[in-house]
C-alpha positions, 0 to 999 in steps of 0.5 A: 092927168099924165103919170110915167109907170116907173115900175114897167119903165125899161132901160138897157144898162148903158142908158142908150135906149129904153122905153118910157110907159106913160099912162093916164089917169082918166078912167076906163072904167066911166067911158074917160077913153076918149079923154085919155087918148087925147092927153096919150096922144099929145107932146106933154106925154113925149115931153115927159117920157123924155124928161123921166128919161133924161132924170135917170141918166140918158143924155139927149133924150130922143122918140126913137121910132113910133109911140105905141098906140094907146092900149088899156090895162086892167085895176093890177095895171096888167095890159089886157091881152095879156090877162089869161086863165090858169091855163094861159087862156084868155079870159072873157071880155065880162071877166073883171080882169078883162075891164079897162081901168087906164090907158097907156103908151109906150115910148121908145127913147134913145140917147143922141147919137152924135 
């Protein structure tokens, strides 16, 4: 199933572009991958990451450029390339932190132009 990540969602303060986090809740962790990146890859994501967009204020809501491609973040929802050590190290990939629980996509969006 697909939810938008409200939290990491970000809007510049006149609502003209923003980028719309959209994640799915197939499980990393049992091997869902596949599954996730089938549902992030589809329109109802681009659907909803529009829709989220058009509730918070943007008019005409377009994609604005690529979707990212699916990329994994770890049970603090935290993207794994950026989990480091005290030291701003990575951490190894047998770390717990370094294990995908979901999937996301950021999507660009912007307002109709004209």
């Amino acid at each position: 199933m697909l939810q938008v990540v409200e939290s990491a969602c970000r809007f510049q303060p006149d609502m003209s572009r923003g980028n719309v986090v959209v994640e799915s809740s197939c499980d990393g962790r049992t091997g869902g991958f596949q599954e996730a990146f089938s549902e992030l890859d589809s329109m109802d994501a681009r659907s909803m990451a529009t829709g989220f967009a058009a509730r918070h204020g943007m008019g005409d809501p377009r994609i604005n450029g690529n979707v990212s491609s699916p990329y994994p973040v770890n049970a603090d929802g935290v993207s794994l390339e950026a989990v480091k050590d005290g030291e701003g190290n990575p951490l190894p990939q047998t770390h717990p932190k370094m294990q995908p629980a979901r999937y996301r996509v950021d999507v660009p969006v912007t307002r109709r132009l004209v």
